[in-house]
C-alpha positions, 0 to 999 in steps of 0.5 A, a space after each residue: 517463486 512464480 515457477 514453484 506455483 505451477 502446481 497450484 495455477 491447475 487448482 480449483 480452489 479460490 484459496 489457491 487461485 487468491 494466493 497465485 494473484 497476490 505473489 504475481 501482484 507482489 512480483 509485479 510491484 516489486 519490479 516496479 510495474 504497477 499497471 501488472 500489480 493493480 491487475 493481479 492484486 485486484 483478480 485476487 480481490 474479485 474472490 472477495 464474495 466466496 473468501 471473505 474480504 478479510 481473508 489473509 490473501 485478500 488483506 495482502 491485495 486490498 494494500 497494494 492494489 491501493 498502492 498501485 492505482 497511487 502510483 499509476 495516479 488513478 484517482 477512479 481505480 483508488 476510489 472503487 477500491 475504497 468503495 470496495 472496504 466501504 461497502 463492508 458493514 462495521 466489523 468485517 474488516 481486519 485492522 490492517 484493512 481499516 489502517 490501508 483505508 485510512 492511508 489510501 484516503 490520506 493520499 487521495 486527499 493529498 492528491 486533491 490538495 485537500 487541507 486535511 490531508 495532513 491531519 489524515 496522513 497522522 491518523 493513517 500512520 498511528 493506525 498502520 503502527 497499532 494495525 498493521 505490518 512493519 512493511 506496510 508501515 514504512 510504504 506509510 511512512 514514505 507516502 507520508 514522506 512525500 507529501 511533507 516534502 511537497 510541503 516544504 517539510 524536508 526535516 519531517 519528511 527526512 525523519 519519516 525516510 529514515 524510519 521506513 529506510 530502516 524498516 526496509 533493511 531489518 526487513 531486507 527489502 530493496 524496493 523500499 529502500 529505493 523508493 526510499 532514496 527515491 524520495 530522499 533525493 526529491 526532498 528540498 535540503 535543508 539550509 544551514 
């Protein structure tokens, strides 16, 4: 895919220069290296001011530089990032945004052992079922997954693997399905 877009890396356009960070982000996650994913996703962020924060790259960014900086454990690089949405008045953000917020903000809670985090990983996971994508919801449902089993909700966290292991197949997407097994594995059994 990324030797298809040599056409497009000699062109001026932001719209271009958007889309080539976000497939690069994109390989960069898939392959698991994070540190690569926040770069290319937050250089297709830095065209914010000239496409608007809810351009249809940017939307695809904003998640998984969120995303990346969780899995790097790179509380700063999450906050900026919220900072970033945050300084967008009310009605300039997309829903999917606004549901990757609230999500990014329930793992930092989570992160800072925060008692609402709970409470925040609920609300997160209604928005990103009513305001975002099937593969956005079931990265959801695993960040919900593993914060349940660090709460010793093995039953809770099983029934959220299992949605998102179903997401990630009708969508056929291995790294889901094993980040997935990741969590699965990590999950306390349950005791008869």
């Amino acid at each position: 895919m990324l030797a298809e877009l040599r056409d497009l890396r000699v062109s001026e356009d932001l719209q271009d220069k958007a889309l080539i960070s976000i497939v690069e982000a994109f390989t960069a996650g898939a392959r698991r290296q994070p540190a690569d994913a926040l770069r290319h996703a937050r250089a297709a962020l830095a065209h914010k001011d000239a496409l608007g924060i809810s351009n249809e790259s940017l939307r695809w960014a904003w998640p998984l530089a969120a995303r990346a900086a969780f899995e790097l454990k790179d509380a700063a690089a999450a906050r900026d990032l919220l900072a970033l949405l945050d300084s967008h008045p009310p009605g300039h953000l997309a829903p999917m945004l606004r549901a990757e917020r609230d999500l990014a903000r329930a793992r930092l809670a989570a992160s800072d052992a925060d008692q609402g985090a709970s409470a925040a990983f609920a609300a997160a996971i209604i928005g990103l079922r009513e305001q975002s994508t099937p593969y956005h919801l079931a990265y959801g449902l695993l960040d919900h997954a593993g914060h349940l089993t660090r709460q010793d909700d093995a039953e809770a966290a099983g029934l959220a693997i299992d949605e998102a292991r179903a997401i990630g197949r009708r969508l056929r997407y291995q790294p889901l399905l094993d980040r997935a097994d990741e969590i699965e594995e990590a999950k306390p059994r349950i005791r008869a």
